[in-house]
C-alpha positions as CSV (number, residue, x, y, z in Angstrom):
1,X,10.2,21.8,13.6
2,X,9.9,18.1,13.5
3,X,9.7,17.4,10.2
4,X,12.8,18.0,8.5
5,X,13.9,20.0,5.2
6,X,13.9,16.6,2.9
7,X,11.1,15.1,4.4
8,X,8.0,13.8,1.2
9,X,4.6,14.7,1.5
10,X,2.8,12.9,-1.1
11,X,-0.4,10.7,-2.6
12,X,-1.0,7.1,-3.7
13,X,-3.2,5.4,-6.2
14,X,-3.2,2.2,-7.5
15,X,-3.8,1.4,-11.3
16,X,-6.6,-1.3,-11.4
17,X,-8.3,1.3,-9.0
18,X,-8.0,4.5,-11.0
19,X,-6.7,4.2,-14.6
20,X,-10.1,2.5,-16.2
21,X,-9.0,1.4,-20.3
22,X,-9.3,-1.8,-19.1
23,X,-9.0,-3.1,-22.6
24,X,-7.6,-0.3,-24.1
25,X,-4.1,-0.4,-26.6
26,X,-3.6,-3.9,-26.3
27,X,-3.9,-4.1,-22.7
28,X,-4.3,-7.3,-21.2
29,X,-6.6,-8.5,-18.5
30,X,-5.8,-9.4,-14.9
31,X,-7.5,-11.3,-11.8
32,X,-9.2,-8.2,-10.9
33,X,-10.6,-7.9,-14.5
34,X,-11.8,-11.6,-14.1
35,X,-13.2,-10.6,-10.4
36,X,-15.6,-7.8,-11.9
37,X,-17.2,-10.9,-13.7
38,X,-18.1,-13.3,-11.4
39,X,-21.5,-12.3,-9.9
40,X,-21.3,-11.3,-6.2
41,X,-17.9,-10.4,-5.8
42,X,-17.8,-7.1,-6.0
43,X,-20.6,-4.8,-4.5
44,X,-23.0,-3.6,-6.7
45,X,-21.7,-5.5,-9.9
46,X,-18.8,-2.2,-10.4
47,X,-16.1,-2.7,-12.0
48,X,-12.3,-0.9,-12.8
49,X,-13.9,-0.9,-16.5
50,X,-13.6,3.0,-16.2
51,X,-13.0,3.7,-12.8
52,X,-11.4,7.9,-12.7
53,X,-10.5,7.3,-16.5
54,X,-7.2,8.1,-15.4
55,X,-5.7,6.9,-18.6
56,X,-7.2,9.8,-20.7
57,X,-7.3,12.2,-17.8
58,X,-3.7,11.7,-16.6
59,X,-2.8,15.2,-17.2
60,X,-5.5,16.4,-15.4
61,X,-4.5,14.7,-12.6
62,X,-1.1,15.9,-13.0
63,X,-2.4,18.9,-12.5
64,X,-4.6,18.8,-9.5
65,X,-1.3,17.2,-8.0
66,X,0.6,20.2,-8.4
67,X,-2.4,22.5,-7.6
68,X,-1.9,20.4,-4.2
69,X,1.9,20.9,-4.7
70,X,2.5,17.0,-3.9
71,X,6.2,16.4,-3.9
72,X,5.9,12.9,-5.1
73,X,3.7,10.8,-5.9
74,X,3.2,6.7,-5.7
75,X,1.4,4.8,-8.5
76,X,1.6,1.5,-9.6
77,X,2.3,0.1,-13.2
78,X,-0.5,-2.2,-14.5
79,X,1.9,-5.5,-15.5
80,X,-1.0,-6.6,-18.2
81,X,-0.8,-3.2,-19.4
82,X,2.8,-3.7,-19.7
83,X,3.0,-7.2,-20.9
84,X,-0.5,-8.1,-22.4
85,X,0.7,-11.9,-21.8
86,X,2.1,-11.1,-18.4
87,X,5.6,-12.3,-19.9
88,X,6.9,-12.1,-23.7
89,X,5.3,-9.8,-25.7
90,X,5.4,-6.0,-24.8
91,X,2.7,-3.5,-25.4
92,X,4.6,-0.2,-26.7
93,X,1.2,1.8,-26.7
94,X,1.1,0.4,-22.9
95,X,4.6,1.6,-21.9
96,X,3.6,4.8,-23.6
97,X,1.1,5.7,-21.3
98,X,3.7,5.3,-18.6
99,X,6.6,6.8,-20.2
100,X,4.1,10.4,-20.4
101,X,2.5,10.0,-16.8
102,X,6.1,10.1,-15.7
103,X,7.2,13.2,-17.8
104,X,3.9,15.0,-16.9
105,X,4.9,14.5,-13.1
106,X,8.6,15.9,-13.6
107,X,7.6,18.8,-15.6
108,X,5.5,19.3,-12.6
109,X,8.0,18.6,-10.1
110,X,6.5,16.2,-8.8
111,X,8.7,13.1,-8.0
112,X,7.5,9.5,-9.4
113,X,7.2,6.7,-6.4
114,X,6.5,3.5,-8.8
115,X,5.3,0.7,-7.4
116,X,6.1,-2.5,-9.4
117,X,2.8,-4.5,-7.6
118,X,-0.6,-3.3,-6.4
119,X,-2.8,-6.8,-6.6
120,X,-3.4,-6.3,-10.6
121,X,-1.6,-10.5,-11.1
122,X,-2.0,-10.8,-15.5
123,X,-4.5,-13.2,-15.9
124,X,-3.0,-15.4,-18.7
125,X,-0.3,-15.7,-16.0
126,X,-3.0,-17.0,-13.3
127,X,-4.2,-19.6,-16.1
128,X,-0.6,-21.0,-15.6
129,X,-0.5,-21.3,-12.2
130,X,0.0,-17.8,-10.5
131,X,1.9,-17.3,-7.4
132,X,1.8,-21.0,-7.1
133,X,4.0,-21.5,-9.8
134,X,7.9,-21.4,-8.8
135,X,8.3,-19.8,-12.7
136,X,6.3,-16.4,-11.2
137,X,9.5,-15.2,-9.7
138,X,11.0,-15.0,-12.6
139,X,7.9,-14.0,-14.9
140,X,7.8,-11.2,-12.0
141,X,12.1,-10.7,-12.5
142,X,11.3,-9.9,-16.3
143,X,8.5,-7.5,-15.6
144,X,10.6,-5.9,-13.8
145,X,13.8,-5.6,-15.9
146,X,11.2,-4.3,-18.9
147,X,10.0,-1.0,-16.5
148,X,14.0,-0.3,-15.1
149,X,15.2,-0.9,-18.3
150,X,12.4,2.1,-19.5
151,X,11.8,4.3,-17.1
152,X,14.8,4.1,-14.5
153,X,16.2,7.3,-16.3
154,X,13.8,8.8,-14.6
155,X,12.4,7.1,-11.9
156,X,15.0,6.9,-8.6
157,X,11.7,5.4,-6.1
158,X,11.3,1.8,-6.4
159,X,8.6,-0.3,-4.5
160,X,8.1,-4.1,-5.3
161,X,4.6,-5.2,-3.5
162,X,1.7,-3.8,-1.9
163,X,0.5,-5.1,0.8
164,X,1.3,-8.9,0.6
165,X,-1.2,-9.8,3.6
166,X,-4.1,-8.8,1.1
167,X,-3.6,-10.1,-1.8
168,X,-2.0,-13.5,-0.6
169,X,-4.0,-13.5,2.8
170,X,-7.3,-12.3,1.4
171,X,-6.4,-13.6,-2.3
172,X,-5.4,-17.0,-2.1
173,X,-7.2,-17.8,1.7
174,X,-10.3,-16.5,2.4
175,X,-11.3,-16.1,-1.3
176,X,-12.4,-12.4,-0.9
177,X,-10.2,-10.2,-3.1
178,X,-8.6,-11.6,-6.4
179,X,-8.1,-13.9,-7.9
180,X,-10.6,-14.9,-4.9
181,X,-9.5,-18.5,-4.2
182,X,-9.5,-20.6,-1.1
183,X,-6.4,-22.7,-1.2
184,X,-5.2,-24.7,1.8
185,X,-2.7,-23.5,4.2
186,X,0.3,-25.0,2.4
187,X,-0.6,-24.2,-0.6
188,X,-1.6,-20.2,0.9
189,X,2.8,-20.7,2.6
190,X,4.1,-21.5,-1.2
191,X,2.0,-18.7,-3.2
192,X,3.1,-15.9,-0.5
193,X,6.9,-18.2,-0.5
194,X,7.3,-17.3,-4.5
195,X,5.9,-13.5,-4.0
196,X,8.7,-12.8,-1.5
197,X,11.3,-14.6,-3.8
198,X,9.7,-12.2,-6.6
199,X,10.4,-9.2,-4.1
200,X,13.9,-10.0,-3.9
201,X,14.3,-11.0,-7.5
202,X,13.0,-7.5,-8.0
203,X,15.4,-6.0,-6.2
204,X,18.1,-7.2,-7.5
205,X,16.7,-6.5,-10.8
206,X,16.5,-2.9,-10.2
207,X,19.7,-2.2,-8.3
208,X,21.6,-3.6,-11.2
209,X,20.1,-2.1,-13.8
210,X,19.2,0.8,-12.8
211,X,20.4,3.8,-14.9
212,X,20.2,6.3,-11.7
213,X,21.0,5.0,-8.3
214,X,17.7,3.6,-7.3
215,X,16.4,4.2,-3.8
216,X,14.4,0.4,-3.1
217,X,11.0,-0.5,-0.6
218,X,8.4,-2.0,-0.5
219,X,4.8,-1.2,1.1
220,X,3.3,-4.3,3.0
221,X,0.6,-3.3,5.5
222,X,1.6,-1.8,8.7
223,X,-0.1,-4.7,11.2
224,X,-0.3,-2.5,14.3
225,X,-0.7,-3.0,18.0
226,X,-0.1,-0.3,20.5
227,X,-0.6,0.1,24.5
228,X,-3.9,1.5,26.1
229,X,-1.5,3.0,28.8
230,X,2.2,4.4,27.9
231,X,3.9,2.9,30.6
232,X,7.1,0.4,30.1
233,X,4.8,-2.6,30.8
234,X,1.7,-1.9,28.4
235,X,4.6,-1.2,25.5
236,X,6.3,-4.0,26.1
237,X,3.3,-6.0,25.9
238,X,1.8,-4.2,22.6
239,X,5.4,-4.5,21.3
240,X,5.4,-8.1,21.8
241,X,2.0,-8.8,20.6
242,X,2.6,-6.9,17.0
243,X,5.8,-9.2,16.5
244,X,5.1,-12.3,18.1
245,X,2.3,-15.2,17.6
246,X,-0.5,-16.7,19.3
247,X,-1.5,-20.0,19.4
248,X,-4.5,-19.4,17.6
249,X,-2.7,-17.2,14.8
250,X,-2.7,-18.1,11.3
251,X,0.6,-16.5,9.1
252,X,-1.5,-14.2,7.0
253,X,-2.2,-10.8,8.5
254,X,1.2,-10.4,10.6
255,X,4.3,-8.8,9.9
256,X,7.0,-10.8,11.0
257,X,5.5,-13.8,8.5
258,X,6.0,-11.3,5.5
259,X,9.0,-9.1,6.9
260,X,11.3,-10.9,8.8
261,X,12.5,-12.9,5.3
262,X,12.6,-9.9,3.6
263,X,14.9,-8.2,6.1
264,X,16.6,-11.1,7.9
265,X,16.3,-13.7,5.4
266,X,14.5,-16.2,7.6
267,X,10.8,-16.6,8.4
268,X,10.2,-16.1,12.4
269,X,11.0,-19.0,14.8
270,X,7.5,-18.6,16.7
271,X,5.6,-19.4,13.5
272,X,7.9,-21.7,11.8
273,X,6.9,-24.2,15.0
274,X,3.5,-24.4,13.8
275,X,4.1,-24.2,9.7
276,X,6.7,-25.8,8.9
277,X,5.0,-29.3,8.3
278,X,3.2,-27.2,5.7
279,X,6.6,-26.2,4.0
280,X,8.5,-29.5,2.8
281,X,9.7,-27.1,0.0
282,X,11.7,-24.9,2.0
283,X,15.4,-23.9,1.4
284,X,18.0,-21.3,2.2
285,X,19.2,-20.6,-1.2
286,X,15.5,-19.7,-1.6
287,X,15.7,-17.1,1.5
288,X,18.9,-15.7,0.1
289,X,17.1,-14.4,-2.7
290,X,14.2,-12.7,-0.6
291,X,16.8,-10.9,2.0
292,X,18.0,-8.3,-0.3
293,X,19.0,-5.1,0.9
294,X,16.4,-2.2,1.3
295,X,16.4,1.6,1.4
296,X,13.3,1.8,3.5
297,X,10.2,0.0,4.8
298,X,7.0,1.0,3.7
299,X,4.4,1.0,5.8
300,X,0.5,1.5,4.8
301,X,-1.0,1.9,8.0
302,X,-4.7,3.1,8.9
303,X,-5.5,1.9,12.6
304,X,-4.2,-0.4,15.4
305,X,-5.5,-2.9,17.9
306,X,-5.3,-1.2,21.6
307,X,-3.2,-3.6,23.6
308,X,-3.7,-4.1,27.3
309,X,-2.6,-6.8,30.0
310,X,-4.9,-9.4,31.6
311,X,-4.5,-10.4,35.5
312,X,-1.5,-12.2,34.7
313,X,-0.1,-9.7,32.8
314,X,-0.1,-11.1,29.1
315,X,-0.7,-9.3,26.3
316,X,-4.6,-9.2,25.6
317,X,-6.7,-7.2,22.9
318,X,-8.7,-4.2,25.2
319,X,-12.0,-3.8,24.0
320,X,-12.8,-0.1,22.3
321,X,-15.3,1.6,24.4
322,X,-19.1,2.2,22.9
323,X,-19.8,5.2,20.7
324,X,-15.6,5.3,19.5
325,X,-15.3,6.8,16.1
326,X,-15.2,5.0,13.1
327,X,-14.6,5.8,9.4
328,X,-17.0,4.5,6.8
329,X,-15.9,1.8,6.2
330,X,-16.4,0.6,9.8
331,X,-12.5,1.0,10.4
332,X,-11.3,2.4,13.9
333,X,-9.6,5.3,14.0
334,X,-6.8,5.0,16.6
335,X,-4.3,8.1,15.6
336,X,-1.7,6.4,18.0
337,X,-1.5,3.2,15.6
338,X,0.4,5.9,13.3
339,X,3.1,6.5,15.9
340,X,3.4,3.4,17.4
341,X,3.5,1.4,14.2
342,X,6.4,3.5,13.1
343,X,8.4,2.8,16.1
344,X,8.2,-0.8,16.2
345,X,8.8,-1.2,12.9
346,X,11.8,0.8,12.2
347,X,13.1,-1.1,16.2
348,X,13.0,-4.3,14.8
349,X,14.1,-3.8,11.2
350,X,16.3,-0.9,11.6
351,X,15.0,0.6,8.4
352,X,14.0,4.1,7.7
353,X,10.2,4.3,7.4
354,X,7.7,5.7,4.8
355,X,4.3,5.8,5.5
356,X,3.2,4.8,2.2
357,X,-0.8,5.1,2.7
358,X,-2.6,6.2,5.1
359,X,-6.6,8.0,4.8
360,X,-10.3,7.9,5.7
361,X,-12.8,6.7,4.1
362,X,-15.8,9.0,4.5
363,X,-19.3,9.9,3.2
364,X,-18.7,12.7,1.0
365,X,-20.8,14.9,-1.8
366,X,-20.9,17.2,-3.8
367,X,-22.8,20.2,-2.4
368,X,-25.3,22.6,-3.4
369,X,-22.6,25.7,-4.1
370,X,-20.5,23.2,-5.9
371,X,-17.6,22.7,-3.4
372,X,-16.8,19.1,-1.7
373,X,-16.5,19.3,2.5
374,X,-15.0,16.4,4.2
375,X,-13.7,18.5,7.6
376,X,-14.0,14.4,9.5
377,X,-11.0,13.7,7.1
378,X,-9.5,17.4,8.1
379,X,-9.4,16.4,11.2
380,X,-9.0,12.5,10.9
381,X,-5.6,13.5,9.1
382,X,-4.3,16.3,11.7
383,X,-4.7,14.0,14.7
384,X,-2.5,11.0,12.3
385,X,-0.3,13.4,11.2
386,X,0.6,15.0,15.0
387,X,1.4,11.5,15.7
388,X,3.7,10.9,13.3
389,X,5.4,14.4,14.0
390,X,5.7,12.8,17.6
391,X,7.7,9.9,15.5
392,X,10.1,12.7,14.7
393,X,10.5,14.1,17.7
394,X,11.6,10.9,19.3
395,X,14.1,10.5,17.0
396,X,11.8,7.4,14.6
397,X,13.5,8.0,11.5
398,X,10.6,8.6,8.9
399,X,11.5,10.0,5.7
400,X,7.9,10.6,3.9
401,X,3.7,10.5,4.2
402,X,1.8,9.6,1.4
403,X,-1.9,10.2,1.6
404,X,-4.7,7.5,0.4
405,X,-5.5,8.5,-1.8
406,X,-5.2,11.1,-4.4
407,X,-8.7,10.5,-5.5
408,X,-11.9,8.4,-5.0
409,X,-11.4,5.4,-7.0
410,X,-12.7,1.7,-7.1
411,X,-12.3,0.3,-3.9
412,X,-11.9,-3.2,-4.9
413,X,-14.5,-5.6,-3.6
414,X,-16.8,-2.5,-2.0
415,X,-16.5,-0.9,-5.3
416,X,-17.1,2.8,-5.4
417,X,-19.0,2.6,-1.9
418,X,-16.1,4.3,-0.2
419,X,-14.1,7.7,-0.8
420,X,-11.3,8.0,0.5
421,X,-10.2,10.7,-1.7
422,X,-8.6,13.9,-1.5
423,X,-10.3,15.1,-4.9
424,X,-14.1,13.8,-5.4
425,X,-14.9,11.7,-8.3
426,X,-18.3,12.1,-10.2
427,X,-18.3,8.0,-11.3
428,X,-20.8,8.7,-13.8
429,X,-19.0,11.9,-15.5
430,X,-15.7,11.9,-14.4
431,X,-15.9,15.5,-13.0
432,X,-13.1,16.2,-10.4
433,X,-13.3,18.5,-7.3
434,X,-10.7,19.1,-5.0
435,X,-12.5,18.6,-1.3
436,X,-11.6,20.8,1.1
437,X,-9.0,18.7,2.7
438,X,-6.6,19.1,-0.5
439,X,-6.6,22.9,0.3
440,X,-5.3,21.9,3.7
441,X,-3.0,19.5,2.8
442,X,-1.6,21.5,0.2
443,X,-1.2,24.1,3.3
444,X,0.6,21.5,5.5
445,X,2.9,20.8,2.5
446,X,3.5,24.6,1.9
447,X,4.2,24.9,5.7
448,X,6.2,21.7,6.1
449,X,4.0,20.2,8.9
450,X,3.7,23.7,10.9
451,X,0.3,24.1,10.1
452,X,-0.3,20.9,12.4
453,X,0.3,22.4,15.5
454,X,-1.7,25.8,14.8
455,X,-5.1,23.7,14.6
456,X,-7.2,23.9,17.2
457,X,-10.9,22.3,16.0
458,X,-9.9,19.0,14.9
């Protein structure tokens, strides 16, 4: 078998998108809070007021976890939840919630994956500047020390930010998610400059203080390209166009912009030619402290752009024929982007890899007998998941899967348009139901991946 004794099947969520209490226990607000407010943001006027409710029904959840048996699973801490003020003052009743969501998962044997980040930035700490302000790194340093300092007699898996491209990129750029702002390039380079010093501050933070010996990543979005034909000269081609630039290419939905610091402490050459003017603030003693060691790189892939080669043989985008299928969202579904993505990433950084989300989106409901069947993500997952065990067998070192997502929840600016769930939400009740694709995952965990190869209709 592929996947190996100690390999992690798991779930993610995100707190803004599930937890709901939004001003519950002294809880403070955040850009996403903020978002919800400002007419047309966010489709249909939703908001994470309520979201799952996951804040009252946490041991519920716990519980369809287990049912699932989920080894581990990710979630992210809420920072204004934390610190209402984003820094100073601590909310105990805040912590609290924490500090039982962690002890429900171990009673259930089910292994906490926190993530320190998931695009919930305190408000009162926006007011005062944000990313932009060279003081977030350590505001984001003392954040940190407060949830090591609780929970890291517990908690072993450490992740500092999710997905960097969106929250910077489609944060700070093109104004789409929060705090929805369209800053100028330079000012875009210095925000996403003081959330990788924040990274590595983290880091640092949890590796020393830790009260278990921590295991550290992070979970930036796996930008994927992979070859239309597996020959060497198609894979060298979609190898070269997922790490290097184009002349039209701006720094903020790439990988080596975002990873290359983290792991090699220096932001690529190729990009640096063209950005650098933008960057009068850069320093080495400031990449020091991104570069900090790292047990693994997260990945949160869902698709890939097909690479192909033009008459001259360059790298060139190959255009998806008509009728290919597509989630709900409108997102491709290229299984291959699983595998692919892997393997570059884990050539060039030399890290083990954890898939830290990857899902479908998909129209599902609640039928007339009362059961929930979604067989498109069955078989969406079955065809990701055989290319990942390919990963395996060619030797890609990939130590863990986590599924997006353990339920339907707010999906930010499309609200609760999409499900991407493995347990259907009833937004106006509350109501879980496990779909039909928990049952099989829970039967791919039970088997270890076996089940994979024993499908036939997928």
């Amino acid at each position: 078998m592929a996947f190996s004794g100690d390999f992690v099947w798991g779930a993610a969520t995100s707190s803004y998108q599930i937890e709901g209490g939004w001003d519950a226990d002294d809880k403070g607000e955040n850009v996403w809070d903020m978002q919800c407010k400002w007419p047309g943001k966010v489709h249909g006027g939703h908001t994470g007021n309520v979201a799952c409710n996951h804040y009252e029904h946490y041991r519920e959840d716990v519980q369809l976890m287990k049912q699932m048996q989920l080894q581990a699973y990710r979630f992210s801490v809420s920072w204004a939840r934390v610190m209402p003020e984003g820094t100073g003052r601590l909310s105990e009743k805040g912590i609290d919630f924490y500090d039982r969501l962690i002890d429900e998962l171990l009673a259930a044997e089910i292994e906490p994956w926190l993530t320190l980040f998931h695009w919930d930035y305190p408000l009162a700490l926006f007011r005062r500047g944000g990313w932009l302000n060279r003081d977030s790194v350590q505001w984001f340093a003392d954040y940190t020390r407060v949830l090591v300092d609780r929970f890291s007699d517990r908690v072993t898996h450490w992740m500092t930010l999710n997905e960097p491209q969106c929250f910077i990129g489609s944060g700070h750029y093109h104004g789409n998610d929060a705090p929805g702002i369209k800053l100028p390039i330079g000012e875009v380079l210095l925000a996403l400059h003081h959330a990788l010093m924040s990274h590595g501050e983290a880091v640092r933070v949890i590796r020393e203080h830790a009260k278990i010996k921590p295991t550290v990543g992070w979970a930036p979005v796996g930008v994927v390209k992979f070859p239309v034909v597996e020959d060497a000269a198609h894979i060298d081609a979609a190898r070269h166009a997922m790490f290097y630039w184009y002349e039209d290419d701006l720094p903020l939905w790439t990988n080596t912009w975002y990873s290359d610091p983290v792991v090699f402490g220096r932001y690529p050459a190729d990009g640096l030619k063209r950005f650098e003017k933008h960057m009068p603030w850069l320093n080495e003693d400031d990449m020091k402290v991104m570069c900090q060691p790292l047990d693994f790189y997260g990945a949160n892939i869902y698709n890939g752009e097909p690479i192909g080669l033009d008459a001259e043989n360059k790298p060139v985008s190959h255009k998806r024929h008509e009728g290919a299928p597509v989630t709900s969202f409108r997102w491709a579904i290229e299984p291959a982007s699983l595998y692919w993505g892997a393997k570059f990433l884990q050539e060039r950084y030399k890290l083990p890899i954890v898939i830290t989300e990857n899902g479908l989106s998909n129209a599902d409901l609640v039928d007339v007998d009362g059961q929930v069947e979604d067989p498109q993500r069955i078989a969406f997952l079955t065809r990701y998941l055989r290319e990942l065990e390919r990963c395996l067998d060619d030797d890609v070192d990939v130590r863990g899967y986590f599924q997006w997502s353990l339920m339907d929840n707010f999906e930010w600016t499309y609200g609760y348009s999409q499900r991407f769930g493995l347990v259907h939400v009833d937004f106006e009740t509350g109501a879980r139901t496990p779909k039909s694709s928990a049952d099989w995952y829970r039967k791919v965990i039970e088997s270890n991946g076996a089940l994979l190869s024993q499908l036939t209709r997928c």
